[in-house]
KEPA-436861 format. One record per residue (C-alpha): x, y, z; residue in one letter. Coordinates in nm, 3 decimals. Example, Ala and Ser with C-alpha at 12.3 -4.5 7.8 and 13.67 -1.06 7.14 Angstrom:
@xx: 1.230 | yy: -0.450 | zz: 0.780 | type: a
@xx: 1.367 | yy: -0.106 | zz: 0.714 | type: s
This chain:
@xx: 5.207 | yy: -10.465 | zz: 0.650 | type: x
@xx: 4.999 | yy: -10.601 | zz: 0.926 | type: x
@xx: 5.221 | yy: -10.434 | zz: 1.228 | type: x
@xx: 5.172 | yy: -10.096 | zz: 1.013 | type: x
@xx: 4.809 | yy: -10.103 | zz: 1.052 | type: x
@xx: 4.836 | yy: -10.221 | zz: 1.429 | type: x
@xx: 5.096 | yy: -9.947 | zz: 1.463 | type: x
@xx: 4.861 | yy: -9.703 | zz: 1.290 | type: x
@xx: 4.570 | yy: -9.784 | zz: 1.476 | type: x
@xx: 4.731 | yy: -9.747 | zz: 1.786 | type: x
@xx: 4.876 | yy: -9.434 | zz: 1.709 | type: x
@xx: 4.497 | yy: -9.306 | zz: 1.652 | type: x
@xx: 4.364 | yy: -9.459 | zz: 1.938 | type: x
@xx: 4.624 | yy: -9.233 | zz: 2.162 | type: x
@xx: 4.505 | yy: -8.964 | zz: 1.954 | type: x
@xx: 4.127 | yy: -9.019 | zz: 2.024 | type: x
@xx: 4.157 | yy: -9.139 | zz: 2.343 | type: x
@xx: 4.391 | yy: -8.880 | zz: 2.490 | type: x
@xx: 4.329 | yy: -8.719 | zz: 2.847 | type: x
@xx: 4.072 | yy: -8.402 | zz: 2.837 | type: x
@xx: 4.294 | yy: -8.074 | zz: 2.877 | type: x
@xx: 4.310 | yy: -7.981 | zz: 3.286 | type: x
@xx: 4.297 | yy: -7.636 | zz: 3.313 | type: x
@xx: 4.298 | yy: -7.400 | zz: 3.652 | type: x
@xx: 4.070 | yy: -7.160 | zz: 3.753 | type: x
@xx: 4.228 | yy: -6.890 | zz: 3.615 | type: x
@xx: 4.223 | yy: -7.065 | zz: 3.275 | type: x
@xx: 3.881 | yy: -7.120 | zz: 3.316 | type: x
@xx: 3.756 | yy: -6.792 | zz: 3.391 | type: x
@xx: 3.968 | yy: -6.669 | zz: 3.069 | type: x
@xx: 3.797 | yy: -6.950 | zz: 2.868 | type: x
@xx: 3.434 | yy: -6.886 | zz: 3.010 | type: x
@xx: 3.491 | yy: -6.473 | zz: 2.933 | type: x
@xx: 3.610 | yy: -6.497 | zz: 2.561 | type: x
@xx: 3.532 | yy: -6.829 | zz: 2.416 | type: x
@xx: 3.148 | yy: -6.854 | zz: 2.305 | type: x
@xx: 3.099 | yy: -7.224 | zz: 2.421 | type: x
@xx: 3.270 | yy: -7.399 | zz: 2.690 | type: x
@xx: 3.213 | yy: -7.752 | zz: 2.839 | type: x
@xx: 3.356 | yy: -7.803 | zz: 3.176 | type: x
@xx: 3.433 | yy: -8.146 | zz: 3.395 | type: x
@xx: 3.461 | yy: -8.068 | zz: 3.707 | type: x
@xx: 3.644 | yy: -8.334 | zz: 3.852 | type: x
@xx: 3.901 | yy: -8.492 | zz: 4.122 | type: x
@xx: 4.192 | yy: -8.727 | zz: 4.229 | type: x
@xx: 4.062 | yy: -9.077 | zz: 4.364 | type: x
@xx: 3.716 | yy: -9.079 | zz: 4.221 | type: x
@xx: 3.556 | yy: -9.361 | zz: 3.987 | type: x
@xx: 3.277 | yy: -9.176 | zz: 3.906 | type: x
@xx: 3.452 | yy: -8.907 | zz: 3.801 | type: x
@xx: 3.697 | yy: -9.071 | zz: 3.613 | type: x
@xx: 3.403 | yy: -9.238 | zz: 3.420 | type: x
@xx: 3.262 | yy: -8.911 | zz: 3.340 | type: x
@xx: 3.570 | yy: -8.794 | zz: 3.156 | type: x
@xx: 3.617 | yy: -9.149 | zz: 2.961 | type: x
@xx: 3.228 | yy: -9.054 | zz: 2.867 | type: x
@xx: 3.352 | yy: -8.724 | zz: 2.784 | type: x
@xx: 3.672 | yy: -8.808 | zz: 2.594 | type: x
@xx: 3.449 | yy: -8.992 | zz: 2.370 | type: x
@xx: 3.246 | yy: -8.744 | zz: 2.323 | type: x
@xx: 3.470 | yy: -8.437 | zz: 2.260 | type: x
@xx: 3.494 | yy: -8.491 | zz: 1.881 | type: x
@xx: 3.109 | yy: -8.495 | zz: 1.860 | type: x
@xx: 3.100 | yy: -8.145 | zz: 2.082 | type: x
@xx: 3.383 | yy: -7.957 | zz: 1.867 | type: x
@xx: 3.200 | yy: -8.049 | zz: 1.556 | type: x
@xx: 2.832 | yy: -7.967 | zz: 1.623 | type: x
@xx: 2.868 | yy: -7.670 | zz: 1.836 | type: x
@xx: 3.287 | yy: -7.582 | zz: 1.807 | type: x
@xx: 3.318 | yy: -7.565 | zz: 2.209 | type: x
@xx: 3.602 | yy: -7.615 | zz: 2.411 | type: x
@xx: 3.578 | yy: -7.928 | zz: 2.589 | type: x
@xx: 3.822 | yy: -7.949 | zz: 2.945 | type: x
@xx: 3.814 | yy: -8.013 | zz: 3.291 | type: x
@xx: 3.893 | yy: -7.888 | zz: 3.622 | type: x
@xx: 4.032 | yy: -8.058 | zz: 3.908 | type: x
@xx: 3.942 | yy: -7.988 | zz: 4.296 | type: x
@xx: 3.840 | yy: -7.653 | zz: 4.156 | type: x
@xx: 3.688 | yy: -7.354 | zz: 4.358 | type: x
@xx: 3.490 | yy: -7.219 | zz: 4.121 | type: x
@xx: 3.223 | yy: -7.546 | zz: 4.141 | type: x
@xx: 3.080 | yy: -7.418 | zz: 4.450 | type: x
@xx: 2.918 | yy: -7.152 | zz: 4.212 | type: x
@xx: 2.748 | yy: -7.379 | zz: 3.976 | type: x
@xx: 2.613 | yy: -7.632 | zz: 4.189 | type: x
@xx: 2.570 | yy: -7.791 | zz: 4.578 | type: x
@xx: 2.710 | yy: -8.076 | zz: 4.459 | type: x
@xx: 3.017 | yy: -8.264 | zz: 4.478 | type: x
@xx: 3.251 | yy: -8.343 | zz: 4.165 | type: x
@xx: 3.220 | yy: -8.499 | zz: 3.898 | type: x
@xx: 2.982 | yy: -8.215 | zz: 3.762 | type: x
@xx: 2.928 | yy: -8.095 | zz: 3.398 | type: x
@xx: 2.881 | yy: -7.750 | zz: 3.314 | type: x
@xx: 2.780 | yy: -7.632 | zz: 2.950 | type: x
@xx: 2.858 | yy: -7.214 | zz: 2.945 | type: x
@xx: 2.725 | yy: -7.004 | zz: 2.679 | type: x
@xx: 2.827 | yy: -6.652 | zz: 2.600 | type: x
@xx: 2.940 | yy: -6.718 | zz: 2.980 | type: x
@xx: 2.615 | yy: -6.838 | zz: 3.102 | type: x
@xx: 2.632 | yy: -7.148 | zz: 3.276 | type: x
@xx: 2.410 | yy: -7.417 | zz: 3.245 | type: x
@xx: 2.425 | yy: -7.756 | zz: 3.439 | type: x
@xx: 2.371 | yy: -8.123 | zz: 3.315 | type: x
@xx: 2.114 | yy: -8.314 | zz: 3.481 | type: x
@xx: 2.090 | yy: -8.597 | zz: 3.361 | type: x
@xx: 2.180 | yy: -8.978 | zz: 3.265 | type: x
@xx: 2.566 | yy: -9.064 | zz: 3.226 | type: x
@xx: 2.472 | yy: -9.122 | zz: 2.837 | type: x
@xx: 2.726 | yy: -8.918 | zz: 2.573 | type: x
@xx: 2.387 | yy: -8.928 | zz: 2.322 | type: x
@xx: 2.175 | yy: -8.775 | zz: 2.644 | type: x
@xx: 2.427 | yy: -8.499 | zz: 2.691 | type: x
@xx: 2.493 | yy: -8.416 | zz: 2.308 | type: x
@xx: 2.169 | yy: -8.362 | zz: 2.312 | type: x
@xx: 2.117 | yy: -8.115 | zz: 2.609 | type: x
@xx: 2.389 | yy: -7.898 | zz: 2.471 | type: x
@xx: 2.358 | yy: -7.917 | zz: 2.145 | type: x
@xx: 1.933 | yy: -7.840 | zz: 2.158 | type: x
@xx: 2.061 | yy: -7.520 | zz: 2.473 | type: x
@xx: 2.313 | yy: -7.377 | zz: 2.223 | type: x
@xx: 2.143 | yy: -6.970 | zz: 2.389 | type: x
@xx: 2.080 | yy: -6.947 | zz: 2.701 | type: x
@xx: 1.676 | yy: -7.013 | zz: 2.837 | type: x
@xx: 1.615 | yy: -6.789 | zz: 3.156 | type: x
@xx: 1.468 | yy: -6.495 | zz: 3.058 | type: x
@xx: 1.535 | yy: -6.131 | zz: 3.238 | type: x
@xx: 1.145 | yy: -5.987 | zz: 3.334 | type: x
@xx: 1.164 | yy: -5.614 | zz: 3.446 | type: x
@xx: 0.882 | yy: -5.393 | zz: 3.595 | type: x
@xx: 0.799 | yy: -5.292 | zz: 3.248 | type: x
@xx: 0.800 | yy: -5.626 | zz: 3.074 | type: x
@xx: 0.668 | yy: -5.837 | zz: 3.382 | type: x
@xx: 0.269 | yy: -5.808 | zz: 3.314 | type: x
@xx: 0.283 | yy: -5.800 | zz: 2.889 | type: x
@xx: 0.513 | yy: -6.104 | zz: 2.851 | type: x
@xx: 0.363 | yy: -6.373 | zz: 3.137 | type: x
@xx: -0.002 | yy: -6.179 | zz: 3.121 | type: x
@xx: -0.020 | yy: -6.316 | zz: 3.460 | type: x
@xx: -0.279 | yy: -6.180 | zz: 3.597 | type: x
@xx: -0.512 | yy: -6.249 | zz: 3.232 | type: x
@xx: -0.425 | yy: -6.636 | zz: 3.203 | type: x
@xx: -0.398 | yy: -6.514 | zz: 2.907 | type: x
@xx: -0.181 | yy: -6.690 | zz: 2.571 | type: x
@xx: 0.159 | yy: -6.664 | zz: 2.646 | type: x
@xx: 0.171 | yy: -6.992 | zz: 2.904 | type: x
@xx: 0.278 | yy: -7.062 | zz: 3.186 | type: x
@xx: 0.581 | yy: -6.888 | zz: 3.337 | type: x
@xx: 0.832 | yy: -7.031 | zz: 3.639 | type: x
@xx: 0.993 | yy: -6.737 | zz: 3.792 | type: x
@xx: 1.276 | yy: -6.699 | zz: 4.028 | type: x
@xx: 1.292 | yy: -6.410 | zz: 4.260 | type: x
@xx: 1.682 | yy: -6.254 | zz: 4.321 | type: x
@xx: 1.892 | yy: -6.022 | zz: 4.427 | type: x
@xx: 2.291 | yy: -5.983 | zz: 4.254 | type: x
@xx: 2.395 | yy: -6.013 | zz: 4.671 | type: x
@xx: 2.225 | yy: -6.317 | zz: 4.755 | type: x
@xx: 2.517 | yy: -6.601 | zz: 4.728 | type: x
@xx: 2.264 | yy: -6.842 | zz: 4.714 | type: x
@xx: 2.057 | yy: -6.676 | zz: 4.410 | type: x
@xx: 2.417 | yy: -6.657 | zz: 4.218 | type: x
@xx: 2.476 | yy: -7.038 | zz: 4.282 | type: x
@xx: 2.105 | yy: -7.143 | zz: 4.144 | type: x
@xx: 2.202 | yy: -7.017 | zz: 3.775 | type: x
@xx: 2.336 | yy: -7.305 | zz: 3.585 | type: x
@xx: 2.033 | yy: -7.502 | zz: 3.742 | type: x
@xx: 1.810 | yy: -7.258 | zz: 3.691 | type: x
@xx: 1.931 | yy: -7.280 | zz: 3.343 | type: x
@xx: 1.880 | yy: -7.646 | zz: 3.372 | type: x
@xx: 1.584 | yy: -7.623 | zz: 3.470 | type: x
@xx: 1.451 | yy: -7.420 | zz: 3.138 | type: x
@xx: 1.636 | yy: -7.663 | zz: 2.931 | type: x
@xx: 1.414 | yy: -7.948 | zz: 3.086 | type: x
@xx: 1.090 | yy: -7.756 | zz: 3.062 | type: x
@xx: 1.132 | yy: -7.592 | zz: 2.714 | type: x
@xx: 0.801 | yy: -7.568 | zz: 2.527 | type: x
@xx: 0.612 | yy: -7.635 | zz: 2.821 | type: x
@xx: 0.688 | yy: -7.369 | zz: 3.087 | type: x
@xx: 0.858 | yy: -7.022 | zz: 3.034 | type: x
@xx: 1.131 | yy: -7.052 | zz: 3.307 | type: x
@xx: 1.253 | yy: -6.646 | zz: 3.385 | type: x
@xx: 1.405 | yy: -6.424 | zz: 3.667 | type: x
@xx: 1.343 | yy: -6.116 | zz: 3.830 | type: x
@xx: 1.572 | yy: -5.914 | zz: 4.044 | type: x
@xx: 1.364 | yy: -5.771 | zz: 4.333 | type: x
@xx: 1.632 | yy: -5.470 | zz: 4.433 | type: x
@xx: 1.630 | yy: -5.298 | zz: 4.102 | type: x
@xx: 1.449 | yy: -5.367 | zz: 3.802 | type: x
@xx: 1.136 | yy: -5.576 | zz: 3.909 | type: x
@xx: 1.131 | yy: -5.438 | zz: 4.269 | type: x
@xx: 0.802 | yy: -5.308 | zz: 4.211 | type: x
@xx: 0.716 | yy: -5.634 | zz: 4.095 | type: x
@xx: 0.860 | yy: -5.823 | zz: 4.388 | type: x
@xx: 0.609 | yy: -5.592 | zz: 4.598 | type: x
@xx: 0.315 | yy: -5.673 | zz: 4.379 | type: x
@xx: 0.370 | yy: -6.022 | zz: 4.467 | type: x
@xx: 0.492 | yy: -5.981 | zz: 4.799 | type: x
@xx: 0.800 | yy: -6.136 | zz: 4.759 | type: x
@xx: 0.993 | yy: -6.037 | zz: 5.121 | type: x
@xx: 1.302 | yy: -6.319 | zz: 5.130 | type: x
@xx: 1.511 | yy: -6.454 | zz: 4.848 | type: x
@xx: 1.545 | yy: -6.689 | zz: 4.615 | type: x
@xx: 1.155 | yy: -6.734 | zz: 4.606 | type: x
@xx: 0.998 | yy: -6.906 | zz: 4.304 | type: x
@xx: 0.617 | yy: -6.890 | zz: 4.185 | type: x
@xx: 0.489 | yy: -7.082 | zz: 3.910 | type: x
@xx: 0.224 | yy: -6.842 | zz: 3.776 | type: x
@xx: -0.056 | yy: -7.095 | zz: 3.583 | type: x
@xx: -0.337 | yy: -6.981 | zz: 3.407 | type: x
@xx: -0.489 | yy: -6.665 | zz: 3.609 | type: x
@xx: -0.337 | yy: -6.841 | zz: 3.992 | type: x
@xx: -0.006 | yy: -6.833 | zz: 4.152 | type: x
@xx: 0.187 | yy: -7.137 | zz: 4.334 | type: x
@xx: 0.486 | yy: -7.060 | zz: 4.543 | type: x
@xx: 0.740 | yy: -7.317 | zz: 4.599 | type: x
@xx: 0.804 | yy: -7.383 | zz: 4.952 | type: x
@xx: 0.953 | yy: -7.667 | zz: 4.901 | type: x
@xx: 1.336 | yy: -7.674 | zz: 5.127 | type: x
@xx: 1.469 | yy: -7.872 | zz: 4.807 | type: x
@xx: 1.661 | yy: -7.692 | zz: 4.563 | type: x
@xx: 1.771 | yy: -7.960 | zz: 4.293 | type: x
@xx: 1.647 | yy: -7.939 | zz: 3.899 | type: x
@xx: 1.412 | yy: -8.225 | zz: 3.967 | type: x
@xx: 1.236 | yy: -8.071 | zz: 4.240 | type: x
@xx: 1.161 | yy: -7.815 | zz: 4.048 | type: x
@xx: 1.087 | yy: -7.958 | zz: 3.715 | type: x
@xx: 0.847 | yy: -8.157 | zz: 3.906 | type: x
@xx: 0.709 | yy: -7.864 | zz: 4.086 | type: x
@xx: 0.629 | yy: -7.739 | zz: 3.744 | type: x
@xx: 0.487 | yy: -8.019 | zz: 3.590 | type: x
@xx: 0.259 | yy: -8.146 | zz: 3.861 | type: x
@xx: 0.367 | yy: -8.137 | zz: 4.217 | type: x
@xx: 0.206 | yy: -7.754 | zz: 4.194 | type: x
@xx: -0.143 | yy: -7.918 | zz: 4.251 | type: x
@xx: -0.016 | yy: -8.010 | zz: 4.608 | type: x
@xx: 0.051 | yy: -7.609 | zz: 4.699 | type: x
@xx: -0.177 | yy: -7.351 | zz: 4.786 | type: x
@xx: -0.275 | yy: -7.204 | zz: 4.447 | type: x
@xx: -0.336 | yy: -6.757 | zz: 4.480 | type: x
@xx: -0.522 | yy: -6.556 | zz: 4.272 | type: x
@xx: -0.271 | yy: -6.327 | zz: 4.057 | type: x
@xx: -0.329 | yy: -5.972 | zz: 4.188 | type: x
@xx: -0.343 | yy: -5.696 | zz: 3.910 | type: x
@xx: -0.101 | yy: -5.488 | zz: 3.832 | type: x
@xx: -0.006 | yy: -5.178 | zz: 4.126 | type: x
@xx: -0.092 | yy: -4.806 | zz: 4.057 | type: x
@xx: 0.179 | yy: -4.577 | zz: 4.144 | type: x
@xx: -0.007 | yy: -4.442 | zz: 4.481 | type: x
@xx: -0.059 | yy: -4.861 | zz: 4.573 | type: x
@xx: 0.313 | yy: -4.980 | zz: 4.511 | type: x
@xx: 0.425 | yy: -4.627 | zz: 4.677 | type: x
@xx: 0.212 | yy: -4.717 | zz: 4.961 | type: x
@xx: 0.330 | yy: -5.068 | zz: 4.997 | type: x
@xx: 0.682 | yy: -4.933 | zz: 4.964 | type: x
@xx: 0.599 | yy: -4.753 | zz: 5.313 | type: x
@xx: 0.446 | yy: -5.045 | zz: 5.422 | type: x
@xx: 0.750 | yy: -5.265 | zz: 5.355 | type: x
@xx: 0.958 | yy: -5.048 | zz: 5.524 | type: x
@xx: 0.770 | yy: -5.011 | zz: 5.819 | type: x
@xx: 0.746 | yy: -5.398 | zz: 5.826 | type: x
@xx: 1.138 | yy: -5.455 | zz: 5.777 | type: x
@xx: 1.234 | yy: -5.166 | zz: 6.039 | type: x
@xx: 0.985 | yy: -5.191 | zz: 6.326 | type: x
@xx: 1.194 | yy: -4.939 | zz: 6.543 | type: x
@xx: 1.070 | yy: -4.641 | zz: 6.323 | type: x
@xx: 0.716 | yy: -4.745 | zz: 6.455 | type: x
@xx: 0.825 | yy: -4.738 | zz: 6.794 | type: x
@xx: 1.048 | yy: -4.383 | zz: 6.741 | type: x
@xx: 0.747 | yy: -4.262 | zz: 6.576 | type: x
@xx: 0.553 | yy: -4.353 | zz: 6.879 | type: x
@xx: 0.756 | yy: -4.225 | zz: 7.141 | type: x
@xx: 0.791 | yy: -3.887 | zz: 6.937 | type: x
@xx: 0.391 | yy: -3.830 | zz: 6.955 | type: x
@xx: 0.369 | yy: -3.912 | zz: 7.284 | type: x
@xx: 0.637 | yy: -3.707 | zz: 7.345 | type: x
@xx: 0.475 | yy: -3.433 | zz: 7.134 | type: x
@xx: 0.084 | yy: -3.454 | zz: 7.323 | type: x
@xx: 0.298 | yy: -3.441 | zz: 7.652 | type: x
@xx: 0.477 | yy: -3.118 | zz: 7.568 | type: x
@xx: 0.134 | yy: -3.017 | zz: 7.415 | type: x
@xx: -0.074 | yy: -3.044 | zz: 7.729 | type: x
@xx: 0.202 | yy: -2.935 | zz: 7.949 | type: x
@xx: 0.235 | yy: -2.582 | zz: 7.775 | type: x
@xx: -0.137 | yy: -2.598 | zz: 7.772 | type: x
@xx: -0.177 | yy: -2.601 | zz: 8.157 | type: x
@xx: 0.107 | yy: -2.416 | zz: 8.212 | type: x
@xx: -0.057 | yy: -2.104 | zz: 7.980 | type: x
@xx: -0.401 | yy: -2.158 | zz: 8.197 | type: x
@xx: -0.205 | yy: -2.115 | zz: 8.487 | type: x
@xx: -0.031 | yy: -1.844 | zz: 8.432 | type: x
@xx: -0.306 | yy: -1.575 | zz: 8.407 | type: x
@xx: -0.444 | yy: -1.740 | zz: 8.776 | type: x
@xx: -0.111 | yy: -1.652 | zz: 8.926 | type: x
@xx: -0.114 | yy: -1.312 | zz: 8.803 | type: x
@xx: -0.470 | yy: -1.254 | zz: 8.927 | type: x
@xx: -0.362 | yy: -1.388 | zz: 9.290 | type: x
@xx: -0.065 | yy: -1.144 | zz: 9.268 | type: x
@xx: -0.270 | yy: -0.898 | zz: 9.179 | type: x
């Protein structure tokens, strides 16, 4: 009887304890695309950390598929990390509906159950031109708090690989700061001139009627959960200008342009120098042609 229950036990303990599923990237994309939620490892050969991650992980993928029903697997060596995050495996990645969002936190399975199971939707939230002023009232200070926005465009590489901790980042400040995007080419690009946003990523905490832009060369979720928080008061704090007319965004359009291709400036001044030259030359010569015909005369 006794070397049934040992043999039992054991046979359970294989069962709990067996490896998470390794899947390529190809796998992964397909999971990421049609499965609602997804935890990833990202992890490689010859690495104690990682390998404590996925023991941390094993024990917690019962916990995962019961709260929340995800898929819990890893990758190995895999290409596809270098779009979630600057940093090296191990590296956990929770994706909902396909949106990525990355753990940042304390090696602790009740830490992480947490974090995933409290960011079931994803946090960032997509401001346009016509959504921009009523949702943050910026400019007001008005009841809506405070709003963290990121500044993008869908070609910058390094814009695409700040998701999952811009996601992160939301998760962390949740109730505190409304943590949103805009993308400056299309559908906020009159609101990227209104702020004068030229290069991206650029990030502004907007606080109660002012602006703070961080400038900080760190890119990391605690730099800028801190930024949030506190480290703002070290920045140069802007008053929120109101929101454009048509006639002031169209004329900063022209001024943007100008600004980004100087040459025009300098065509534009050769061509009316040009122009007053040609001017004053047919000038004279029309003075001097009733002069000649008076001498010929």
């Amino acid at each position: 009887m006794l070397r049934l229950i040992i043999a039992i036990t054991i046979l359970f303990s294989g069962i709990i304890a067996s490896p998470l599923e390794t899947v390529t990237d190809d796998d992964l994309m397909n999971l990421i695309q049609n499965e609602k939620y997804v935890v990833v490892l990202f992890t490689k050969e010859n690495c104690e950390q990682c390998d404590n991650y996925e023991n941390e992980m094993i024990h917690l993928r019962e916990d995962l598929v019961d709260s929340i029903n995800a898929y819990v697997v890893k990758a190995v060596s895999s290409q596809l990390l270098r779009l979630y995050t600057i940093s090296q495996e191990p590296a956990l990645v929770f994706f909902r509906h396909g949106i990525p969002l990355l753990y940042d936190g304390r090696l602790n399975d009740e830490d992480i159950l947490t974090m995933f199971t409290e960011n079931k939707e994803p946090l960032v939230k997509e401001l346009t031109d016509e959504t921009f002023e009523h949702l943050t009232q910026a400019s007001s200070g008005a009841t809506t708090g405070d709003w963290f926005v990121l500044f993008y465009t869908p070609s910058c590489i390094e814009c695409q690989r700040l998701g999952a901790r811009w996601e992160a980042v939301g998760a962390k400040l949740k109730q505190r700061v409304n943590v949103a995007r805009v993308n400056k080419y299309t559908t906020g690009a009159s609101t990227a001139r209104r702020f004068n946003v030229v290069d991206v990523p650029e990030f502004i905490l907007f606080k109660q009627g002012k602006m703070y832009r961080y400038q900080i060369p760190k890119y990391d979720v605690s730099s800028f959960v801190s930024f949030a928080r506190d480290w703002y008061k070290n920045a140069r704090s802007e008053r929120v200008p109101v929101p454009q007319s048509p006639f002031d965004d169209f004329t900063q359009i022209i001024a943007n342009f100008l600004r980004d291709n100087p040459w025009v400036m300098k065509l534009g001044s050769i061509t009316i120098g040009v122009f007053v030259i040609v001017s004053v030359a047919s000038k004279l010569r029309r003075k001097s042609e009733p002069s000649q015909q008076k001498k010929e005369k």
